[in-house]
N, C-alpha and C positions, 0 to 999 in steps of 0.2 A: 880163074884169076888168082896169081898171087899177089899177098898186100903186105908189107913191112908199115907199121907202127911204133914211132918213137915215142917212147915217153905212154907211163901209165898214169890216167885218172879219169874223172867222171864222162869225158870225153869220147876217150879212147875205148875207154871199157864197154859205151853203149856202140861204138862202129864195130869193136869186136865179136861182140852177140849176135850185131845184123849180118855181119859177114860170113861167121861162122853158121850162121841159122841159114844162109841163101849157098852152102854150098861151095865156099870159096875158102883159099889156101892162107894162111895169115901167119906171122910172126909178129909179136912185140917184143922189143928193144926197149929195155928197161935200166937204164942209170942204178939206180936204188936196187944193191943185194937185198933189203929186208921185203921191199915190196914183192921182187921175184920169187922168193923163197915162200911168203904168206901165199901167194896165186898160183902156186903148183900145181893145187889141188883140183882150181877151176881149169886152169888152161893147159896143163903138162908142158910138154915142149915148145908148145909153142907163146911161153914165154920165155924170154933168156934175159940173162945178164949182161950188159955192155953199155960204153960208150961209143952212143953212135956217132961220136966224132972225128971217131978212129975207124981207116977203110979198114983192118982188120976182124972190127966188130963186125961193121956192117955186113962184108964178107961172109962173117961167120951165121947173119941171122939172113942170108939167102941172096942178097940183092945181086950178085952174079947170074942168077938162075936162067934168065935178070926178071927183077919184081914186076909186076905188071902196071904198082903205085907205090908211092912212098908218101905215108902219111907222117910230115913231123909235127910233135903234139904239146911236147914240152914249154916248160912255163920260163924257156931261157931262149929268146931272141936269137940272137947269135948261133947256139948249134943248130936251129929249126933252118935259120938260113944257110949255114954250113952244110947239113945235110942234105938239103934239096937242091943242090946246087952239084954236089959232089953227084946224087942221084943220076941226074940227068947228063951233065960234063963228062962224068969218068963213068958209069956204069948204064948210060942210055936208057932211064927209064924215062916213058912215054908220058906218065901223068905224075905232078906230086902235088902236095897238098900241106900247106902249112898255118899255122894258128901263128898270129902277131899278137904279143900282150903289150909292147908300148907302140901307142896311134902315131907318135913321132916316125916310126922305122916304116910305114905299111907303105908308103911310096918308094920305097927301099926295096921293101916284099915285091911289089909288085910289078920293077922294072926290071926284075932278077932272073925273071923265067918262068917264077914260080907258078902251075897253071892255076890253082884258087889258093886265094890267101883269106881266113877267115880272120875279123878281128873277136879277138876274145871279151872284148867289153859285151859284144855282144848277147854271149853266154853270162856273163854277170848281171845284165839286163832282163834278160830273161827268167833268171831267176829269181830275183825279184819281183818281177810280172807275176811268175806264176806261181809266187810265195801270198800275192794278197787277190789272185782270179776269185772270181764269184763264180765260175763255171771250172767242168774238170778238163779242159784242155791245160797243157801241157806243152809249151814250146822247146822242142829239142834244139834244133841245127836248121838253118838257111839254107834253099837248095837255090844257088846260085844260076844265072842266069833264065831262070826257070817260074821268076817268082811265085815260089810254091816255098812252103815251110813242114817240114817234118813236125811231125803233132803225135802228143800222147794221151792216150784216153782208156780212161778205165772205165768196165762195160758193169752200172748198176745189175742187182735183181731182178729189179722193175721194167729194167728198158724191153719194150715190145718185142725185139727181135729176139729177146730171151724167152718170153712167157711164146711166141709165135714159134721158135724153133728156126729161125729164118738163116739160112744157110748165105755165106759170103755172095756167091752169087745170084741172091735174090734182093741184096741191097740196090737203092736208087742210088745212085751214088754220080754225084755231079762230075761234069765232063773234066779229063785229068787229075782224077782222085785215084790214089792208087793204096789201096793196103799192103804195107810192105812187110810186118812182122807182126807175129802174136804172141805175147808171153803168158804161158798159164803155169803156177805153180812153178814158178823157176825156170821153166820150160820154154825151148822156141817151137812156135811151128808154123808150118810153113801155111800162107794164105790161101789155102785151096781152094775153088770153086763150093766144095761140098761141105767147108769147114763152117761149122755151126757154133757161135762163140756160147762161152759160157759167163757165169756173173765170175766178177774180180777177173777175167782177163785184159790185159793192157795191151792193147793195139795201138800200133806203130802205123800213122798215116802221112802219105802226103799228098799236101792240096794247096790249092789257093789262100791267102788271106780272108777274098772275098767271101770263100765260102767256110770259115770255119764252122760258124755258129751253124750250117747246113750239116755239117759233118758230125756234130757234137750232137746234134738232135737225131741224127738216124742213127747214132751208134746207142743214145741215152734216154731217148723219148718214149712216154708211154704212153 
């Protein structure tokens, strides 16, 4: 798959990891020279500089190819619904995906075409949430239609399947949970059957609501 991402931040940056971690082709389209210029080092080429407002940019960061998604991510209404529009109308792309930050426009968003409109109070919600949790869950991103929430969880010392050596495939893991990233040491890798976590790595899950507190205990529990 390839994916064109407008707009760099906390957003962008963690679909960038997952994507980049599972295998897939990506560009970000980046407004801000200083930002592109600071994230050379992480991303090389495939971060560029442009307005993706302009078909010329977008041209230039692949969407002819044609992309296979258009994530627009930026904190500006207007080009997110510009771009996803131009996506789909003039370059035929099959899925796009945009962040609404004023709740006034989201019935706007979403008479537009656009296939998920995410609102970004959301993410400001949740980070609050998970600035005062009593537990280490971590709510990333909504997965829409699915009621399932992308979850973060950093893996204690103490947790059993550390001290047991319990390999990904030997988790009980409730029906539609799915581990979909690991970061050790800065590091992605990929959830393998055999992959055996260690302490301080952060797993990337997705699951039900109902079942966080299920998931937080077989990752944490001793």
């Amino acid at each position: 798959m390839f994916a064109i991402i407008v707009g760099y931040n906390t957003v962008s940056h963690l679909l960038a990891e997952s994507l980049i971690s599972s295998g897939h082709e990506l560009c970000i389209l980046e407004k801000d020279y200083r930002k592109t210029e600071y994230l050379w080092d992480k991303f090389g080429s495939m971060i560029i500089h442009g307005d993706a407002t302009q078909r010329d940019q977008l041209e230039k960061a692949g969407i002819q190819r044609p992309a296979d998604v258009v994530f627009a991510l930026t904190d500006v209404d207007g080009a997110n619904l510009l771009v996803c529009q131009a996506a789909r109308e003039i370059y035929n792309v099959q899925k796009t995906v945009a962040i609404v930050n004023d709740l006034s426009l989201k019935s706007l968003f979403n008479v537009s075409g656009i296939d998920t409109v995410i609102d970004k109070d959301y993410f400001m919600l949740r980070e609050l949430e998970n600035s005062i949790s009593d537990t280490g869950i971590k709510h990333i991103l909504p997965i829409e239609l699915s009621n399932s929430n992308l979850l973060s969880i950093t893996i204690p010392a103490d947790s059993k399947i550390i001290t047991d050596n319990t390999p990904l495939s030997g988790l009980e893991m409730p029906d539609n949970c799915l581990v979909c990233l690991v970061v050790r040491n800065g590091a992605h890798l990929r959830p393998s059957n055999n992959l055996v976590l260690q302490s301080g790595d952060q797993v990337i899950v997705a699951g039900s609501p109902n079942n966080e507190l299920m998931i937080y205990n077989i990752f944490t529990g001793v």
